[in-house]
C-alpha positions in Angstrom: 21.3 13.4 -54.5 19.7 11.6 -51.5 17.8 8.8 -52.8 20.8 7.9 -55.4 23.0 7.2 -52.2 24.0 3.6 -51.2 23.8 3.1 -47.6 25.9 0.6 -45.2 26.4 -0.4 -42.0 29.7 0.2 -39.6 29.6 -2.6 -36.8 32.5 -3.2 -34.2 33.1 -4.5 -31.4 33.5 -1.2 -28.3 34.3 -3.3 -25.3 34.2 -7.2 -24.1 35.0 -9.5 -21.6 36.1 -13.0 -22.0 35.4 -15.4 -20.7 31.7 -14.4 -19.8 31.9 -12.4 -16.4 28.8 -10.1 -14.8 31.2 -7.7 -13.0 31.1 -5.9 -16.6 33.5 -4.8 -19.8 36.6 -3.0 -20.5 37.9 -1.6 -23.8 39.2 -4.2 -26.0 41.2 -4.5 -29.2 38.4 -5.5 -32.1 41.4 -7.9 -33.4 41.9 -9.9 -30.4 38.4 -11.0 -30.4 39.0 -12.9 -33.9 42.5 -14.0 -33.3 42.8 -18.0 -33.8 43.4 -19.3 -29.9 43.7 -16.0 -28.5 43.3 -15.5 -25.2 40.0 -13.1 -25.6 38.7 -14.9 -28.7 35.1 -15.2 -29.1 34.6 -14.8 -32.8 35.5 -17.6 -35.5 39.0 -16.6 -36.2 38.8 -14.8 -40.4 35.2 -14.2 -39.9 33.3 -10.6 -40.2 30.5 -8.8 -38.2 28.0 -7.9 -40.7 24.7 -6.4 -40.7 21.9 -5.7 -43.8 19.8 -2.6 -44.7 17.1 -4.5 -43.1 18.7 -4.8 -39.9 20.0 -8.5 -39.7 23.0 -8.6 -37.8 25.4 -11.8 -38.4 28.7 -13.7 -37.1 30.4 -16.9 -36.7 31.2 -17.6 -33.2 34.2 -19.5 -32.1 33.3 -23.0 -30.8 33.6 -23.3 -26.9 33.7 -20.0 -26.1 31.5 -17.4 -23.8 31.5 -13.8 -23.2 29.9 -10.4 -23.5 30.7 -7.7 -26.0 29.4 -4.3 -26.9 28.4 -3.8 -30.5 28.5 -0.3 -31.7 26.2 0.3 -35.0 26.8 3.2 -37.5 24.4 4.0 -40.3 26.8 5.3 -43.3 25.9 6.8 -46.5 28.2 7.3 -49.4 27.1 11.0 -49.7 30.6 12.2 -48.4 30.8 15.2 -45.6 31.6 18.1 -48.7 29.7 21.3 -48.0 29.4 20.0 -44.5 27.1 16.9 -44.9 26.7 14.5 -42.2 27.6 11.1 -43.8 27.0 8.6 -40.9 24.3 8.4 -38.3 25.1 8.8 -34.1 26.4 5.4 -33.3 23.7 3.0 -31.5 25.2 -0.1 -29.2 23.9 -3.4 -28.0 25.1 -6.0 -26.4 25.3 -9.3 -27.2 25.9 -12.1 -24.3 27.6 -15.7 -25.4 26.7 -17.0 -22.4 28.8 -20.2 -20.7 27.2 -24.2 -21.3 28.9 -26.9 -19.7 30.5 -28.7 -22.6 30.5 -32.6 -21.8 33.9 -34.3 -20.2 35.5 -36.2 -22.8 38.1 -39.7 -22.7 39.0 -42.3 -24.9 39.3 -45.9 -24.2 42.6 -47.5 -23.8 41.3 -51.4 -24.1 37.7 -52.4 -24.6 38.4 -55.7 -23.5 40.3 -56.9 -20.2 41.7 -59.9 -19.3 42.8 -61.2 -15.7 43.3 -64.7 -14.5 41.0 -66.1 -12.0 42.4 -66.3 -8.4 41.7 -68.7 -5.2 40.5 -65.7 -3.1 39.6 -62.3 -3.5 42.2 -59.8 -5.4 42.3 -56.6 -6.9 42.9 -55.9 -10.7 44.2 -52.8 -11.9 44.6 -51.6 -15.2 44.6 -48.5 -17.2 41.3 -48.5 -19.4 40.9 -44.4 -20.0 43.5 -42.1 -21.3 43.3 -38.3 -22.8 40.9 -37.3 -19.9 39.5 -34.4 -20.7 37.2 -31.4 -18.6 35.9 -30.5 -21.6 34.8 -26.9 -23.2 37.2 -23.8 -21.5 38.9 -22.5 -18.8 36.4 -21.5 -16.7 35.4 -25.6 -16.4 38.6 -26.0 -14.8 36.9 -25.8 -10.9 35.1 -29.0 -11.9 35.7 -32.8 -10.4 35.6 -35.7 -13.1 34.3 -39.1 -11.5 34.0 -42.4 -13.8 30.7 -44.2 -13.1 31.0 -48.0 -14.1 28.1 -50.1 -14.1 28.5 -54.1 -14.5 25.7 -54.4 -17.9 26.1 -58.4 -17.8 28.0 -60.7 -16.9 28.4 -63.7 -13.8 26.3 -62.3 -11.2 28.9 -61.7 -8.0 32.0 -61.9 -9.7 32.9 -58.2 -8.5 33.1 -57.6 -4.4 33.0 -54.1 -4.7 32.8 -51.3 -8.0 34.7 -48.6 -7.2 36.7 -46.3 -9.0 39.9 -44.1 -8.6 40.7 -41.1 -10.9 44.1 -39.0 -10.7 44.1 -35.7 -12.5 47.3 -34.1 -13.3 
């Protein structure tokens, strides 16, 4: 009866936290870590945790996001408990650690060509040139300062007195 038994593995997520955070875990609900924008999502949203005989463990991970979360792993045979059998081994955990990468600020050009009028003495342009500003990645990048570095590539050697830049975040 043994050896005619088809086995499987049981995997689901025990505790998490999300965003990534070293203090440690608390219980969470399996569901919230696949819900679509979810506030504790870390899996692709419709995906599975799967795992084969041979012990390969695999999941889709939501893009731009970080955390820890204990894994629980059962052993199950379809023996049954009748007579009472033992169907499904102790459970094992691990851990697995998404950890946090500083995703790259993002913009996108307003005008890739400006035009001002030449004046009889020094002035100062201003024009909007950026819009849709972006930290980039999650939350957690929310602590970070944004600063524009321009650099004249060519042009008529001292037609700028100074290069400086202003940015306002909302």
């Amino acid at each position: 009866l043994e050896g005619r038994q088809v086995l499987h593995w049981r995997v689901r997520p025990s505790a998490a936290t999300i965003p990534f955070n070293p203090r440690g875990m608390v219980p969470v609900n399996p569901a919230a870590l696949f819900e679509d924008g979810g506030a504790q999502q870390l899996f692709e949203a419709g995906s599975t945790i799967s795992m084969t005989l041979d012990g390969n463990l695999s999941f889709s991970l939501a893009p731009q996001r970080n955390g820890m979360v204990r894994l629980e792993l059962v052993l199950v045979d379809d023996g049954g408990t009748l007579n009472g059998g033992i169907d499904a081994s102790e459970p094992a955990y691990i851990t697995l650690e998404v950890l946090p990468v500083n995703q790259a600020p993002t913009f996108e050009l307003e005008a890739d060509v400006l035009e001002a009028a030449e004046q009889a003495s020094a002035w100062r342009f201003s024009a909007k040139v950026a819009d849709f500003v972006s930290l980039g990645g999650w939350d957690e990048e929310a602590s970070q300062t944004l600063t524009f570095t321009v650099e004249v590539l060519d042009g008529v050697p001292g037609l700028f007195v100074h290069q400086e830049v202003e940015l306002t975040m909302p």
